[in-house]
Each structure stands twice: as structure tokens, then as C-alpha cells.
C-alpha positions as CSV (number, residue, x, y, z in Angstrom):
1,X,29.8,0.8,59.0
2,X,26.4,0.4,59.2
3,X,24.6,-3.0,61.0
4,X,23.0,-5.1,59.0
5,X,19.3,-5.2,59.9
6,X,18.2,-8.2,61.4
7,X,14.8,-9.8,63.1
8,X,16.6,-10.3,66.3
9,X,17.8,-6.7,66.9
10,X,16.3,-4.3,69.1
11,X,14.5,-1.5,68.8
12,X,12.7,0.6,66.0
13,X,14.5,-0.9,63.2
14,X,13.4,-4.6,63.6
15,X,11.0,-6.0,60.8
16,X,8.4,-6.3,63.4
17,X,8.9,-2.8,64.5
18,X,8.3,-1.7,60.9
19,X,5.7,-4.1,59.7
20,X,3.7,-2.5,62.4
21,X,3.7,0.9,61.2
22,X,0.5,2.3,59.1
23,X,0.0,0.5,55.8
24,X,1.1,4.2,54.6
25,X,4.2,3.2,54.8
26,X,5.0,0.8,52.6
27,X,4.3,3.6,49.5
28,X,7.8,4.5,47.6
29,X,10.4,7.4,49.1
30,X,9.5,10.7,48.1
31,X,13.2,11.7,47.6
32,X,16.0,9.3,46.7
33,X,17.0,7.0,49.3
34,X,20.9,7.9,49.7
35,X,20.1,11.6,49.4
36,X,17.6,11.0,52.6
37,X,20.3,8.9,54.5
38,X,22.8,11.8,54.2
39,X,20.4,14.6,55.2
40,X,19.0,12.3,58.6
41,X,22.7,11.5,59.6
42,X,23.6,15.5,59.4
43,X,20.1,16.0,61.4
44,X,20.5,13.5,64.0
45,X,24.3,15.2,64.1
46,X,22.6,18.6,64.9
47,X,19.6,17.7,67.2
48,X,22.4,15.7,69.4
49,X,24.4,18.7,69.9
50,X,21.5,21.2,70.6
51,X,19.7,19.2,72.4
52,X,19.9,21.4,75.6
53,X,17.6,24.1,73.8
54,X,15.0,21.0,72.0
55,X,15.0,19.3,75.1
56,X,13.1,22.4,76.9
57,X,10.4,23.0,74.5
58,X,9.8,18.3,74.8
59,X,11.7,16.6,72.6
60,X,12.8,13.4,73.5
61,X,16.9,13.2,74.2
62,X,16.3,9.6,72.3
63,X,14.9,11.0,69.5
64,X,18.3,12.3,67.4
65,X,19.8,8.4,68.4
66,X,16.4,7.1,67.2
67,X,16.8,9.0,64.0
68,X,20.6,7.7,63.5
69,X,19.4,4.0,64.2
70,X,17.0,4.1,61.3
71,X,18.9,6.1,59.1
72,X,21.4,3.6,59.4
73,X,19.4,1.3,58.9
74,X,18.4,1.8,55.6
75,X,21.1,2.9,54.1
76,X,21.9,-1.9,55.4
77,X,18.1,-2.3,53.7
78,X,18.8,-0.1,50.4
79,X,21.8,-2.3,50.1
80,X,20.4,-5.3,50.9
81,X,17.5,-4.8,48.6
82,X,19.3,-3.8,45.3
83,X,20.9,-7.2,46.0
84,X,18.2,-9.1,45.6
85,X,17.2,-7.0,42.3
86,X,17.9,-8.5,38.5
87,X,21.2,-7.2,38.4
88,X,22.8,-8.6,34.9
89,X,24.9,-5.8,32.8
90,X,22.1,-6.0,30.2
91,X,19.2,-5.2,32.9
92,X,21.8,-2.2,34.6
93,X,22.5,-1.2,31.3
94,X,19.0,-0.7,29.8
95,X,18.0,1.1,33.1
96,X,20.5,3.3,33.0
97,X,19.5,3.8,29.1
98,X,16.2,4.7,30.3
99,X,16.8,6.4,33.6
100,X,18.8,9.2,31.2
101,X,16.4,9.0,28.5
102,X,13.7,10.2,31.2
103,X,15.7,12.9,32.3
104,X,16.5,14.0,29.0
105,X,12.8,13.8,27.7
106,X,11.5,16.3,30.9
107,X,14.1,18.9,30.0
108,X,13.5,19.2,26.7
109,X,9.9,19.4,27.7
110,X,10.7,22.1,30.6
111,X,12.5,24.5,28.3
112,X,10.9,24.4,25.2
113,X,7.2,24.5,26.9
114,X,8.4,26.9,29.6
115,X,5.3,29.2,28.8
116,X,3.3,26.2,28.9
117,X,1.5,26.1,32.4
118,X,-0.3,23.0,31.6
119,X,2.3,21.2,29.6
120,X,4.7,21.9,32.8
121,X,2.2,20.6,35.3
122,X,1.9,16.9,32.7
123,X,5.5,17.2,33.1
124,X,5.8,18.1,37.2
125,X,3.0,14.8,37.5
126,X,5.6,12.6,35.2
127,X,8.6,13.1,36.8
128,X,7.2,11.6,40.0
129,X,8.5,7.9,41.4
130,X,11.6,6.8,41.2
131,X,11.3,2.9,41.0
132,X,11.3,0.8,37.6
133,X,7.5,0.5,37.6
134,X,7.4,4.0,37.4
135,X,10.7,4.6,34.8
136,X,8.5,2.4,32.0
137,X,4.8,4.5,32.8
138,X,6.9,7.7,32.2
139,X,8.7,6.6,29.1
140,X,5.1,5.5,28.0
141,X,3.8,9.0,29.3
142,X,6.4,10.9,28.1
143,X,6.6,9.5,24.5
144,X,2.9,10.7,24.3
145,X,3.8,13.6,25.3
146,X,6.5,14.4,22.9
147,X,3.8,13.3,20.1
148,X,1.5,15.8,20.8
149,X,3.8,18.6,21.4
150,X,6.1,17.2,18.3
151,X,5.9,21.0,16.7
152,X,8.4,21.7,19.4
153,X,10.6,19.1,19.2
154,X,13.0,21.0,17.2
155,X,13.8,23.9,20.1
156,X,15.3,21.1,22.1
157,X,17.9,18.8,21.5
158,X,15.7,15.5,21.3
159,X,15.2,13.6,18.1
160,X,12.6,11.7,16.7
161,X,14.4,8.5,17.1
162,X,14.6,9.2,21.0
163,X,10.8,9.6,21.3
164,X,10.4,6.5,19.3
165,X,12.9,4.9,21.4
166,X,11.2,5.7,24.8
167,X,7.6,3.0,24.3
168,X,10.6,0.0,23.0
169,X,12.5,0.7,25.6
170,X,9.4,0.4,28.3
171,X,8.4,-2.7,26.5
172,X,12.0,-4.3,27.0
173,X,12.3,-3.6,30.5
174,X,8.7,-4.5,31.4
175,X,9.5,-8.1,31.0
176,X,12.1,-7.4,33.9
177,X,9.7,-5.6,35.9
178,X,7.7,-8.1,35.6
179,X,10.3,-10.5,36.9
180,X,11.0,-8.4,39.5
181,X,7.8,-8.2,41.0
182,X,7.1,-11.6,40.9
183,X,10.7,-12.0,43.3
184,X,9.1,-12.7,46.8
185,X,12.4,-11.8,48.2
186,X,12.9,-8.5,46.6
187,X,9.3,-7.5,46.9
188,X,9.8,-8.1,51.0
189,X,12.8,-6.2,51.3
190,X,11.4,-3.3,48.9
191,X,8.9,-2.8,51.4
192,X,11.1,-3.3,54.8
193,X,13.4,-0.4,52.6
194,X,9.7,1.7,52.2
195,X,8.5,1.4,55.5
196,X,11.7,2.3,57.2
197,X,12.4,5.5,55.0
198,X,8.8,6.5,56.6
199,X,10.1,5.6,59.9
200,X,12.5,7.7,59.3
201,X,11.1,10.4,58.0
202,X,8.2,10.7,60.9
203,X,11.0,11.2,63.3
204,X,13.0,13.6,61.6
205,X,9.3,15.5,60.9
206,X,9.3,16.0,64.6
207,X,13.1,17.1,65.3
208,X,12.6,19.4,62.4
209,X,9.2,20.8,64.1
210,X,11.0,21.1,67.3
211,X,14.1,22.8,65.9
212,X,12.0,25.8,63.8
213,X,10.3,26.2,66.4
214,X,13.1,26.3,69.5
215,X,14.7,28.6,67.2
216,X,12.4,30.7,65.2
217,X,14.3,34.2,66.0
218,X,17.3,32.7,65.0
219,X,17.1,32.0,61.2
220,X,19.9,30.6,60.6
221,X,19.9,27.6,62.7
222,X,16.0,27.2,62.3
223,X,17.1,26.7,59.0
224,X,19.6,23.6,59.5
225,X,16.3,21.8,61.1
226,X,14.8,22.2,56.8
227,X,15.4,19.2,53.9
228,X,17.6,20.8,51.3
229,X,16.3,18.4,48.9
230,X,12.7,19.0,49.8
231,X,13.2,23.0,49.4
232,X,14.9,23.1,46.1
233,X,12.2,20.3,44.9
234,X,9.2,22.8,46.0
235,X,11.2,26.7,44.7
236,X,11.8,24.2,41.0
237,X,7.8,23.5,41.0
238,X,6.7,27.1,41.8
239,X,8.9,28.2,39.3
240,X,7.6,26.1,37.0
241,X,3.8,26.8,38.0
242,X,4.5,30.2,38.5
243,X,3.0,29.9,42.1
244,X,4.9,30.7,45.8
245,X,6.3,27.8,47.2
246,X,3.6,25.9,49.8
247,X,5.2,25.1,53.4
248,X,5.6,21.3,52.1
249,X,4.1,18.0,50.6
250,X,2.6,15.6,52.7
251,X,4.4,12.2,53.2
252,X,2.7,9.0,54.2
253,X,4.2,9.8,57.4
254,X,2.0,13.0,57.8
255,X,-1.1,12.5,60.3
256,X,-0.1,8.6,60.4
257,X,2.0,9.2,63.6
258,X,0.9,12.2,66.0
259,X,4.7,13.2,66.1
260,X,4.7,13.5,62.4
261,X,2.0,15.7,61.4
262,X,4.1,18.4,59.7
263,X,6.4,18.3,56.7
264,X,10.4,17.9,56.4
């Protein structure tokens, strides 16, 4: 069971430990929180048990238990700071509405403008951000995007009404947003969640730059020290921009820490 995190504790996952990171850190995940949780835990698991071969080349025996800690750590945050969130059935219910209205809306858009290199790149740039803020600019975004490609509406499986629907809905929930950005409490434990994700992910940078490189000529574990989530993210945009997938996006953690230069 993961600790609660607390100002008291030791270590790197104090509020003071993370309040002191770059300002960087305090932008949104890149990747949803619990599937970045899962994938630290299975690293940490890996880098503890070859650490014989990591150690050699100079990473830290610490840094695998370091990686765990935080990990841990905000899966207690995460939890802690949906708590504090508007949480009534009518707010979960009309994000939901919209979370599945945004995924609906891109897909349409993704097959029936699959030729389309530049309708696919409005689209890549769209379905960026995960937070609320975020949910009502894409519903905004997208429903102008569905009204100037509306001669395609009918290859997909959209109706009028849901593009109609996607600006009302943004305008209902923006009254919540607003709500939940004026909640000191939630707005302080968003950003403890932020900055430790970073935290995170600038330590598991460097076990993953240790582990491809202790074991380049052996492919098959260099490739356990890789984000799953990251790769199939990066082969989905080259498909869609016909282009070969780039070695991997930079994170506010890249170049902020000199351990993290390099992408999970």
C-alpha cells in the first residue's frame, strides 16, 4: 500500500524536495498518470535485479529504490489530488460525456482524413493534454474542426448533433473548471502530483539510458529499459505523418537535471 506523502518524510518525495525542482516541473504528465506508475514500478523491478551489470557502467545502486519511492509516491498524490477535485455525479458524469466525445471526435477525424497530412497534424496537436482545461479547448478545437471538414462527416460515424454538442458541452464544464482552479487546495496538490511525475520521470530517463546502453548487444533486455506507452505514442504519430519515428519527445525533465538529458 502505498504511504501517504507527507511534509515530514524523508527523502525525494517531500513537498520541499519537489517544490525545489525546475519550474519545468510543474507542466502537466505527458502520459497518463497510472499508466506511468505501472511502467516506473516494473522499471525500478528490473534495474534492482540487474543492477550488477548498471552498476559497472555508474549507476547509482539507490537509483531503482529512488525510482520506487516516487513512483509510489504519486500514485498517494494522484489519489490525494482527485480528492480534492469537484467530484459530484453531474461533474463525473459530464466529464466522462466529454472525455468520450473527444475520443470519438479524433477518430472520426483520423480515418476519414487519413490522406490528410495537415488535417492529421490539427488532429496530432489536439489530442495533446489530458487535464479538464485542456478536454473544453479540444472540444472547442475540435468542433471547428468538424465544421470545416463537415463534407466528411458522413464517412465517419459522427453526427451533426455531436459536433454541435462538443462547444455546449465546453461551455458547461468551464464553469467547473473555473471552480476548480480557483480551489487553492486542489491547485497545490495538482502541482505536488506535476512535479513529482517529473521527478520521476528524470530518474527513470537515466536507468533507461544506463540500461540501452549496458546492454546494447543484447536487444532484448535493452528493450525492457524503453516506455511502452511512449513507443506506441511515437510509431501512431509517424504513421499518421508518414515520417520514421524520432528517438523521443522531450519532457520538462530533459536538460533540467544533468541525469535526465535523454528521453524515456
Amino acid at each position: 500500500m502505498p504511504k501517504k506523502p507527507t511534509k515530514k518524510s524523508k527523502g525525494p518525495t517531500t513537498d520541499e524536495a519537489l517544490l525545489a525542482a525546475p519550474t519545468t516541473y510543474a507542466e502537466p504528465p505527458d502520459m497518463p498518470v497510472d499508466v506511468a506508475i505501472r511502467e516506473w514500478r516494473q522499471l525500478a523491478s528490473v534495474a534492482r535485479k540487474l543492477q550488477g551489470p548498471l552498476g559497472k557502467i555508474g549507476l547509482d545502486k539507490s537509483s531503482a529504490a529512488t525510482l520506487a519511492a516516487l513512483a509510489d509516491d504519486l500514485d498517494a498524490r494522484e489519489r490525494g489530488w482527485q480528492k480534492t477535485r469537484p467530484s459530484t455525479g453531474k461533474v463525473k458524469k459530464l466529464r466522462a460525456e466529454a472525455e468520450t466525445l473527444k475520443r470519438s471526435m479524433l477518430a472520426a477525424g483520423e480515418w476519414a482524413l487519413r490522406d490528410d497530412e495537415g488535417a492529421l497534424e490539427e488532429l496530432a496537436r489536439i489530442r495533446e493534454g489530458t487535464g479538464l482545461v485542456d478536454t473544453l479547448n479540444d472540444l472547442r478545437d475540435l468542433a471547428s474542426f468538424w465544421k470545416t471538414h463537415a463534407s466528411s462527416l458522413s464517412k465517419t460515424r459522427l453526427k451533426a448533433t455531436d459536433v454541435t454538442r462538443a462547444p455546449a458541452l465546453a461551455s458547461e464544464l468551464g464553469t467547473l473548471a473555473d471552480e476548480e482552479h480557483a480551489n487553492t487546495d486542489a491547485a497545490q496538490a495538482l502541482e505536488l502530483r506535476n512535479r513529482c511525475f517529473w521527478s520521476a520521470d528524470a530518474i527513470a530517463n537515466e536507468i533507461r539510458k544506463a540500461g540501452r546502453y549496458a546492454f546494447h548487444d543484447q536487444p532484448k533486455i535493452a528493450a525492457r529499459f524503453s516506455s511502452r506507452y511512449r513507443a506506441e505514442k511515437q510509431r501512431a504519430a509517424a504513421v499518421r505523418r508518414k515520417i520514421q519515428p524520432s528517438d523521443g519527445a522531450k519532457s520538462p525533465s530533459d536538460g533540467a537535471r544533468g541525469t535526465s538529458a535523454a528521453p524515456s
